[in-house]
N, C-alpha and C positions, 0 to 999 in steps of 0.2 A: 504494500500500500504506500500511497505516493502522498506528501500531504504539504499545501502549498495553505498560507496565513492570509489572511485580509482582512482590514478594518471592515466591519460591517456595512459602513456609509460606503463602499466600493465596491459592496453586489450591483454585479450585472444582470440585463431583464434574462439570459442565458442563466443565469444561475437561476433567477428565481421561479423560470421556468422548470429548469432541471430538479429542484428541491421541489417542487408543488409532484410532479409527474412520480417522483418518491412516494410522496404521501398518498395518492391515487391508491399504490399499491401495497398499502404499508396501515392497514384499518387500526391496529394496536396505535398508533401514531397520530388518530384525529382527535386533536385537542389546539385549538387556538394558539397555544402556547408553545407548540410544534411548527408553527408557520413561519414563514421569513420576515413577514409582516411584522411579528411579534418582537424581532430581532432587531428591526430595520426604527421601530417605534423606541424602543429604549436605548438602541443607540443613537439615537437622536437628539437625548437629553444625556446623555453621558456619553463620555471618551475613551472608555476602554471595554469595549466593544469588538469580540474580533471573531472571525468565522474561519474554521479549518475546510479548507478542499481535500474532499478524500476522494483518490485518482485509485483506478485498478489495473491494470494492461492499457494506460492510456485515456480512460473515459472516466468521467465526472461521476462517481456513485455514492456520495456522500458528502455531509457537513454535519461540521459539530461547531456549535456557537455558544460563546461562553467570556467571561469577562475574568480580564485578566489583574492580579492583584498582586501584591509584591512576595520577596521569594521565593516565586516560581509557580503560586498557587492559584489555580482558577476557583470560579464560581461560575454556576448559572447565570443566563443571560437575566437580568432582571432578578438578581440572588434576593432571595425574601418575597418578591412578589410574583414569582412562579409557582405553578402548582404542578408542572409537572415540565422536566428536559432534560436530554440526553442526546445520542447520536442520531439525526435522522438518515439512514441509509438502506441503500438498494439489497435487496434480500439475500444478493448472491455479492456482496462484499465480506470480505472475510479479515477482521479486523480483532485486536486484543486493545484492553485498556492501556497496556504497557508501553504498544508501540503507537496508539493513538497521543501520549503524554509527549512522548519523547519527539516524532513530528509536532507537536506543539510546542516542544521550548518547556512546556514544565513539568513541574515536579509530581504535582497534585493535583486534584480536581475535587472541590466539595460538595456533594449534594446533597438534596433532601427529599426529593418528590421524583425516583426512577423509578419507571415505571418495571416491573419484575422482564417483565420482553426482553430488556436491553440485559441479553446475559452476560455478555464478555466482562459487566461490572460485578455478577453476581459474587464473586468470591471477595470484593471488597465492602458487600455491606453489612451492617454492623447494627441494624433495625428493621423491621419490616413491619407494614401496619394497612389496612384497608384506607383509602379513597373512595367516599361513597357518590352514588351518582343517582340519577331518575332515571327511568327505563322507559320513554314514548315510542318506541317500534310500532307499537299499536293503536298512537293515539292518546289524547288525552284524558279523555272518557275512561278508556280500558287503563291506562295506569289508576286512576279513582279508584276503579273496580277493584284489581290486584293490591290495591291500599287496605280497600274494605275487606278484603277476603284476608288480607294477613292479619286482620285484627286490628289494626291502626283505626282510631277515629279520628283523623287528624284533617283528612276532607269535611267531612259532618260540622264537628265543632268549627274550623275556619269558616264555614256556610255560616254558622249561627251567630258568630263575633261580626261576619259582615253586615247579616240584616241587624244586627242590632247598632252598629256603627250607624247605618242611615238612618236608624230610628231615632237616636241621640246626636246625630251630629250633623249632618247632611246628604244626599245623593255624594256618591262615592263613585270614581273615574279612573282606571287604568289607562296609562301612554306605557307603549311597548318600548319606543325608541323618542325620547323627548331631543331634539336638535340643540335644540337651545343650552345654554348657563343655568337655568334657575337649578334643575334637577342636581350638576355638579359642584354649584357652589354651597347648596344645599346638603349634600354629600360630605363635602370639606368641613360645614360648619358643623355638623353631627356627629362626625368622626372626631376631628380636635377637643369638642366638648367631651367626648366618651373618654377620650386618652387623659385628658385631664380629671374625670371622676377617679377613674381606676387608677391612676399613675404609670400608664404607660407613658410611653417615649411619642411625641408627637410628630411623626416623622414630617406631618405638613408642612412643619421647618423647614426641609430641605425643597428648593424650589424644582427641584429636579423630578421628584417626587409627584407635584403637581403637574409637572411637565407634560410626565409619565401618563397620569390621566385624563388630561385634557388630549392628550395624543391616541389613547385607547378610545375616548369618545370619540374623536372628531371623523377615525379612521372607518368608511364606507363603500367595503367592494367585497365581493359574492367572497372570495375565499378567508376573507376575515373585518370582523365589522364589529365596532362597539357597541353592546346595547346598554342604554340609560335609559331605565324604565321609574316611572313616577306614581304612585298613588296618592290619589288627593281625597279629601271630606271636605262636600261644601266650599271647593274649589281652594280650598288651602292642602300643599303637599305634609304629609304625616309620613311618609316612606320612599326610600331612593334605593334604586340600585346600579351599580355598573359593573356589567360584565361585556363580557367577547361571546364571537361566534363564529363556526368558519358554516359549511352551509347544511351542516347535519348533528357538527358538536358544539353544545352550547357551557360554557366554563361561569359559574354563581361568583364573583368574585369581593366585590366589594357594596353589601351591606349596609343601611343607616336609616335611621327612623326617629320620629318625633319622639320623645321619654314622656310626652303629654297624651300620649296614643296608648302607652302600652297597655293597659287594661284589653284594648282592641286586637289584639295579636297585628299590628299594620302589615309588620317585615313577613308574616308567615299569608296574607292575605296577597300580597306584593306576590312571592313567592310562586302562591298557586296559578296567579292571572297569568304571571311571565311563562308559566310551564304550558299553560291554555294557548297564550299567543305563540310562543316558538313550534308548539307542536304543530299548527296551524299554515304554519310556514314551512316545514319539514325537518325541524331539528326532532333527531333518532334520541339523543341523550344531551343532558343534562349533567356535569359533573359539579359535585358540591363542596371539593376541596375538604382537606384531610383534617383538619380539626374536629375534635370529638363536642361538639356544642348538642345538644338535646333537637333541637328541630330538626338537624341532619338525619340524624337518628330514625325522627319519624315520616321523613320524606323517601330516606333511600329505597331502593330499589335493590341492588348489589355494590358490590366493591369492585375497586381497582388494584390490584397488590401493590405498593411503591413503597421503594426504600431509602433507609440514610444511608449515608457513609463517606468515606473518602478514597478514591482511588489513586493512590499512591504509588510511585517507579519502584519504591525502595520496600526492602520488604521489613527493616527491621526498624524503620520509621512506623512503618505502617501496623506492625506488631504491638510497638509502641502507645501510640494513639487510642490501639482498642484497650490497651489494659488502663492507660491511662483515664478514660472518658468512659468505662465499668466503672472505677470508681470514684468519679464525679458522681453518676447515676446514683449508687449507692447511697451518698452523704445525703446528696438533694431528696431522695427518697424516705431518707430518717428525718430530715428536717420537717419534711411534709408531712409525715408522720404526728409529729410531735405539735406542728403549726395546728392555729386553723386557718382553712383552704379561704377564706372573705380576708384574710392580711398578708396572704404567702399565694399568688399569683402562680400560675403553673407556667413554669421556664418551658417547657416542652411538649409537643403535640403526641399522636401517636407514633410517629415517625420521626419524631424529632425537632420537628421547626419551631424556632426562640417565639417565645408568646409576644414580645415587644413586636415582631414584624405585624405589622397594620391592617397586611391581608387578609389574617387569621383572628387580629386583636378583636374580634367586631365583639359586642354583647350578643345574645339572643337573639334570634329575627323579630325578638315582637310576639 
């Protein structure tokens, strides 16, 4: 395998054809966040951004995109606000983590959201945890139904929170995809407020970060498209969300709701409309990002296997690492023991990812 470097901002439309015609064939791969799109978006608000060409006998059959960080060690593209990356490549490329590092110049590679597919990292990871998702193959109706059949009342009661919403509050209005500012800065203001109850890290600080999203919203074409969806009472908004889509997977990403609504479930009302309108349109699934929050819980469908870890050149770095971070695990886990869970915040998801990243920090849908 042949592996040539490029900043992100110097994909050509030949690349981005050639990585889309991957994905074609590569169904474990349909997720927004697999796109070039997704790559080409955050590098745009950051500069270390860079994308591996992976050559076979000559011909273009892979890329791996990833951001590069000092001492040798990469991170995923958009590190913290991906939910799922790794190598997207042709079926019949035959490639190792080892020699994928070493054409890249580093050392290491950090991740938290691979998906189990991607074997070549399997012996480097060091967690493994479900990704749950919504299953519309069938429609949106027929996923109701397989809710209702598994026991879940979580359709029913969300029915009963809305009529009684318009009862108390006003006619109530779903926008699938809002153009405009209000829905994002409404987003921002919700999110800052929440980081600041709980004492998270407000990443809105960093302007890059909003960059980030106003770049996900604004972006509108068949193989990936932000949706900002809105729910209002009485024509005032109580619930925002913005995620992605390419044109059959749709990614639940970033969460926020009125704290004067909650009584309403808004975020879990929001929720059901958006899964109504994507079905509608032809999104197959729905992925809800790996964090163990309770609503996920009563929405899912199935899982997606995805792991943490580090993939490492050196074996006795990497040897290192896992005994080292066993016992981090361990301390953190008597601490939390011993805490209570409302003053000692969970550092880690099921898979691993820091509770401070913003993507995951969200409260409750409501």
């Amino acid at each position: 395998m042949k592996v040539e470097l490029i900043s992100a901002k110097r994909l050509e439309l030949r690349h981005i054809v050639a990585w889309n015609e991957i994905l074609r064939a590569r169904p474990s791969l349909d997720s927004p966040f697999f796109t070039p799109e997704f790559a080409q978006i955050v590098a745009s608000v950051r500069q270390d951004v860079e994308v591996a060409l992976l050559y076979q006998d000559n011909r273009l059959s892979g890329f791996f995109p990833f951001q590069r960080a000092p001492m040798g060690v990469a991170t995923p593209v958009g590190a913290g606000f991906s939910e799922f990356h790794g190598v997207v490549a042709s079926p019949d490329l035959h490639w190792t983590a080892t020699e994928l590092l070493r054409g890249c110049g580093l050392r290491a590679w950090k991740y938290d959201h691979v998906p189990l597919s991607q074997e070549p990292f399997a012996r480097f990871h060091q967690r493994v945890g479900g990704s749950p998702y919504m299953d519309l193959t069938q429609g949106f109706e027929a996923y109701c139904a397989k809710r209702q059949d598994s026991g879940s009342s979580v359709v029913r009661q969300t029915a009963r929170k809305l009529r009684k919403l318009e009862r108390t509050v006003g006619p109530v209005h779903f926008e699938l995809h809002d153009c405009g500012e209000q829905g994002l800065e409404k987003l921002i203001e919700w999110k800052s407020a929440q980081h600041a109850r709980t004492g998270v890290i407000d990443v809105f600080k960093f302007d890059w970060v909003k960059e980030l999203l106003r770049g996900v919203h604004g972006h509108q074409k068949a193989s990936f498209s932000g949706v900002m969806s809105v729910l209002s009472a009485a024509g005032r908004p109580i619930a925002v969300h913005l995620g992605m889509r390419t044109s059959t997977v749709a990614h639940m990403w970033y969460p926020a709701f009125d704290p004067a609504f909650a009584e309403h479930s808004p975020g879990m009302i929001l929720f059901l409309e958006l899964a109504r309108g994507l079905a509608e349109e032809g999104v197959r699934r729905i992925d809800l990002g790996p964090t163990p929050q309770r609503y996920k819980q009563s929405l899912r469908s199935g899982d997606i296997q995805v792991a943490i870890g580090t993939a490492d050149r050196y074996l006795l770095a990497q040897m290192g690492r896992q005994v080292w971070q066993a016992g981090r695990r361990s301390i953190r886990d008597s601490i939390r023991y011993m805490a209570k869970p409302s003053r000692v915040p969970s550092e880690r998801g099921p898979v691993g990812r820091p509770a401070h990243n913003v993507v995951n920090a969200s409260n409750k849908s409501g």
